[in-house]
C-alpha positions as CSV (number, residue, x, y, z in Angstrom):
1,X,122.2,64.1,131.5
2,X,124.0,61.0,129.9
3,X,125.9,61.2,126.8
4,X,123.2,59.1,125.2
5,X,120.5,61.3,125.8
6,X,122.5,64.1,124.5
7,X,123.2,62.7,121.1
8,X,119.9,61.8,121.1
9,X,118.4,65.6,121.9
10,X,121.4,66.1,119.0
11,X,119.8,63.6,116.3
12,X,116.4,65.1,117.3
13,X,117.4,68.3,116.3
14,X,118.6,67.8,113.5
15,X,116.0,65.7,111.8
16,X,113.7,68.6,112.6
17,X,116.0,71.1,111.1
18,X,115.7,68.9,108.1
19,X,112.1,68.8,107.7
20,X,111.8,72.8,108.6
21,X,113.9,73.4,106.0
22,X,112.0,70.7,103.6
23,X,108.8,72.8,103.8
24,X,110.6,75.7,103.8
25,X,112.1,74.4,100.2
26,X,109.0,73.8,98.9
27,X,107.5,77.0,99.3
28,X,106.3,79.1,96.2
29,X,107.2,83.3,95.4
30,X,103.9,84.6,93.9
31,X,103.9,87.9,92.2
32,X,101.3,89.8,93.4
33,X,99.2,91.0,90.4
34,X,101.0,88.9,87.9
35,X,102.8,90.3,85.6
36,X,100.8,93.6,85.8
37,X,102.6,93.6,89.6
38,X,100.8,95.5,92.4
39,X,98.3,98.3,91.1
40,X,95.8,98.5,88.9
41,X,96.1,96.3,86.0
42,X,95.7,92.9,88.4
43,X,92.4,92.1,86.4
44,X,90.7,89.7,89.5
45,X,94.6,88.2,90.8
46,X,94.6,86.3,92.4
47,X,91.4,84.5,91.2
48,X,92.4,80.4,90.1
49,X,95.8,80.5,92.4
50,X,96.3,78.3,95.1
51,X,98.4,79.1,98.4
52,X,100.0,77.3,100.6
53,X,101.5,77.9,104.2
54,X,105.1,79.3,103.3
55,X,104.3,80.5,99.9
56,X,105.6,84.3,99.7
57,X,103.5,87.0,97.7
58,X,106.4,89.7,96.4
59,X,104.5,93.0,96.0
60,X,106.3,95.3,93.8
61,X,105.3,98.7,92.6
62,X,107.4,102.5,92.7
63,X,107.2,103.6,96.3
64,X,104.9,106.3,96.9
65,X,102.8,105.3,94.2
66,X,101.5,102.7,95.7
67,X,102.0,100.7,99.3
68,X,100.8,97.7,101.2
69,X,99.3,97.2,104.4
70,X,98.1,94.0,105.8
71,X,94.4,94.3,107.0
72,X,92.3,91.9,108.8
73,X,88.6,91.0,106.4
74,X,87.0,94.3,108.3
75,X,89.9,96.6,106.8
76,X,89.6,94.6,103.8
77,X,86.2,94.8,102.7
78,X,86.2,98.8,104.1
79,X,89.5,99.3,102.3
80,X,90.8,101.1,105.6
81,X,94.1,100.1,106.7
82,X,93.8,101.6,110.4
83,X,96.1,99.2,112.6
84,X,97.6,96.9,109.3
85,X,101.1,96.3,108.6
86,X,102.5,98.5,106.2
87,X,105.0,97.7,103.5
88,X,106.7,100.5,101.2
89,X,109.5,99.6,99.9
90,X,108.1,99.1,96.4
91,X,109.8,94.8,96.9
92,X,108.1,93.5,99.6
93,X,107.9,89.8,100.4
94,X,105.1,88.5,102.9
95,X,105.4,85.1,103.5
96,X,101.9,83.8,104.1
97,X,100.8,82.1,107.5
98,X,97.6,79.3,107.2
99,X,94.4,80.4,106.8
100,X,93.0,83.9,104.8
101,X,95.3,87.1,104.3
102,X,94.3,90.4,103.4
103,X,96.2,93.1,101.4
104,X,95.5,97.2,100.4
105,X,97.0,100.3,99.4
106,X,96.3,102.8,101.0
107,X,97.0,105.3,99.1
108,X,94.4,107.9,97.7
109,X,91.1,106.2,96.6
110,X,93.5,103.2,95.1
111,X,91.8,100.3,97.3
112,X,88.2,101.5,96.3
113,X,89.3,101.7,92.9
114,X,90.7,97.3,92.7
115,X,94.3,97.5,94.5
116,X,93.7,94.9,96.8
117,X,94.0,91.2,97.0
118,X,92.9,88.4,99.4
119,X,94.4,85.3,99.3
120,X,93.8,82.3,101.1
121,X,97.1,79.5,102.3
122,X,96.0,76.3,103.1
């Protein structure tokens, strides 16, 4: 490989750098629940928010009160979080990909009862 071509794979890389770490930059930290946080209180959150790819929801509760687990739309709407990712350390940041994400506790009857959110990153 010539020198030229090298500086250019160089130059290349680093203008993508640049713009990964633009729209990195630009993402938003949403407090999941608002300022009621993750449990009960989250009266409809995230209802009139918009997402967007990056944007990172921070769940925070007391550990062992409540968790989180990542569920697909079925685990969702069942409020069974068989197979999700779980998240317990009571700070949890979940950076969200495109398209909808899904979110529980698991925890007694707390899902049935409202402790769950869908959100949607365009």
């Amino acid at each position: 490989m010539s020198r030229g071509n090298k500086v250019a794979i160089v130059a290349l890389a680093m203008i993508l750098c640049i713009l990964f770490q633009t729209s990195i930059s630009n993402a938003d930290t949403f407090p999941a629940g608002g300022a009621n946080g993750w449990g009960f209180n989250m009266n409809g959150w995230p209802s009139g928010k918009t997402f967007k790819t990056g944007d990172v929801i921070e769940f925070k509760y007391t550990p062992g009160v409540h968790n989180v687990v990542k569920v697909s739309k079925a685990g969702y709407d069942s409020c069974d979080g068989s197979g999700g990712q779980v998240f317990n350390s009571g700070d949890d940041k979940v950076t969200l990909a495109q398209g909808p994400s899904y979110f529980i506790c698991t925890i007694g009857p707390h899902c049935s009862n409202g402790v769950k959110a869908a959100v949607t990153a365009n």
